[in-house]
N, C-alpha and C positions, 0 to 999 in steps of 0.2 A: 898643473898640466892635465890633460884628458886626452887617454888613449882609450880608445877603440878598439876590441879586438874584434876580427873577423877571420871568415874560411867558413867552410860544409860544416852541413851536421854532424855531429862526432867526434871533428876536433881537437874538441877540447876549449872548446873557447871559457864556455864559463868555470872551469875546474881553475884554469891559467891565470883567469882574469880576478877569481876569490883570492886563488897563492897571492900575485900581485898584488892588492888592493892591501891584504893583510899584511905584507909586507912592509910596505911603506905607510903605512895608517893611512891609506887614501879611503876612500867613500869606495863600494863597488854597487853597480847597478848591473841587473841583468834587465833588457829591453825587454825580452819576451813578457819576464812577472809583470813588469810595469804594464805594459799591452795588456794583458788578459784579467789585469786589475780596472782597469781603465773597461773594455769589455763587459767583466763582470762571467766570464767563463774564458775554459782553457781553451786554448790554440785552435788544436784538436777541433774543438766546440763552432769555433769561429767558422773556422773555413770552411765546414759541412755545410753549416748556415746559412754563411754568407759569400763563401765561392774565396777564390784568390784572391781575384784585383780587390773588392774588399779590403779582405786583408793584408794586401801589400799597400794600399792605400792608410789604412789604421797604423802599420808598420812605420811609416814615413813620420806620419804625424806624431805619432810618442816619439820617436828619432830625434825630431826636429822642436819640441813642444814638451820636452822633459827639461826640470830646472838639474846642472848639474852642479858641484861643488865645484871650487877650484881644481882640487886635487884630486880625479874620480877615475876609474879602471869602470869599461861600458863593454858589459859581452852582450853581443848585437846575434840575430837572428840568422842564420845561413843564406838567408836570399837577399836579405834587407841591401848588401850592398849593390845590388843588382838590377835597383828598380829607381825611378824617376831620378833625382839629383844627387841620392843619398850618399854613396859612395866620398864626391866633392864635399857637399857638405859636410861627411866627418874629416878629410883630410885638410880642411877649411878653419872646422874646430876644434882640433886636436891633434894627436898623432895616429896615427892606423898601423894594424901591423897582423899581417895575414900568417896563419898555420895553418902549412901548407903540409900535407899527407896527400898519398899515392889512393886512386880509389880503392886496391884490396883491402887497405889499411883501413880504411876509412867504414866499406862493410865489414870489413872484420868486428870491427870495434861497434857498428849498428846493429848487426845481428844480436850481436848481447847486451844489449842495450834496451832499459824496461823501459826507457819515454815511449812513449804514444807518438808517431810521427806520422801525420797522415799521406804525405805523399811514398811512403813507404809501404803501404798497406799491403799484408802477404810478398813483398819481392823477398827473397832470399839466394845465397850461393851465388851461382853464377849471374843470374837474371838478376839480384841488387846491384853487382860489381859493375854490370854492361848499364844498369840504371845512371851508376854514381858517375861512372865515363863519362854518358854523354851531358849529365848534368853539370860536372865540372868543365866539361869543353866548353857549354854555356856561358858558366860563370867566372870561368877564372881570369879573362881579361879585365873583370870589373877587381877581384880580390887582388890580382896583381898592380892595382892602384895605388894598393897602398906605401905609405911612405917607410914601411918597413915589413921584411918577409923571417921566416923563421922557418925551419925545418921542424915538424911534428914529433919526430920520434926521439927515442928519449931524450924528454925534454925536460926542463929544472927551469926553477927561477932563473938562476944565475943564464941559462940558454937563452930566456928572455930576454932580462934584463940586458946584455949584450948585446941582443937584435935591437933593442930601443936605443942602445950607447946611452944606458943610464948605469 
């Protein structure tokens, strides 16, 4: 099977989806490495570059144009479910399963957070929070497609693996 994990930046997508994958000896792939391999620079790099659609464009294409194993755990980009089919097509090829956190939580956890995230550049405090708001008002009818939700905070394998009914 191939679960998808998805939700915002800071989540926790890819920390969840290493536990996981290590768990069960699955394959894990993180989309982003794959994209900025593919690229040939980081993210960061890309979107200065090359602007968004760009890069939500490239985004699709490693989504959709990646070989996975059978048995693979895929931590996916914050926007990626967001944009042309994608969303469908992972709940098409897999299972999906959104971690879902509160915006505070979500800046909390991005303020101290050393990625490089460019749509974040200098927001902090308050002006991240009201960022993340109306970001997640945005996106979370597409995150809420998924075929399974979890609650973000304290979370554990076993909190996942539950949310999946594995």
């Amino acid at each position: 099977m191939k679960y998808f994990i998805v939700g915002f930046m800071g989540c926790g997508k890819t920390t969840w989806s290493r536990k996981l994958a290590a768990k069960w000896g699955y394959e894990f792939i993180d989309l982003d490495h794959v994209l900025e391999a593919k690229a040939g620079m980081s993210i960061a790099e890309y979107f200065s570059s090359f602007g968004e659609d760009a890069f939500r464009k490239l985004e699709s294409q490693v989504l959709k144009e990646t070989e996975y194993a059978e048995n693979t755990v895929v931590s996916t980009g914050g926007g990626l479910p967001c944009f042309f089919d994608n969303m469908d097509w992972m709940n098409a090829n897999g299972k999906t399963l959104y971690i879902k956190l509160s915006p505070k939580t979500l800046a909390d956890r991005l303020e101290n957070s050393k990625t490089i995230r460019p749509v974040l550049q200098g927001k902090k405090g308050d002006e991240l929070v009201e960022f993340i708001t109306g970001k997640l008002a945005e996106r979370e009818g597409f995150y809420l497609q998924a075929s399974n939700i979890v609650e973000g905070i304290d979370m554990s394998v076993e909190k996942l693996e539950e949310a999946l009914g594995v």
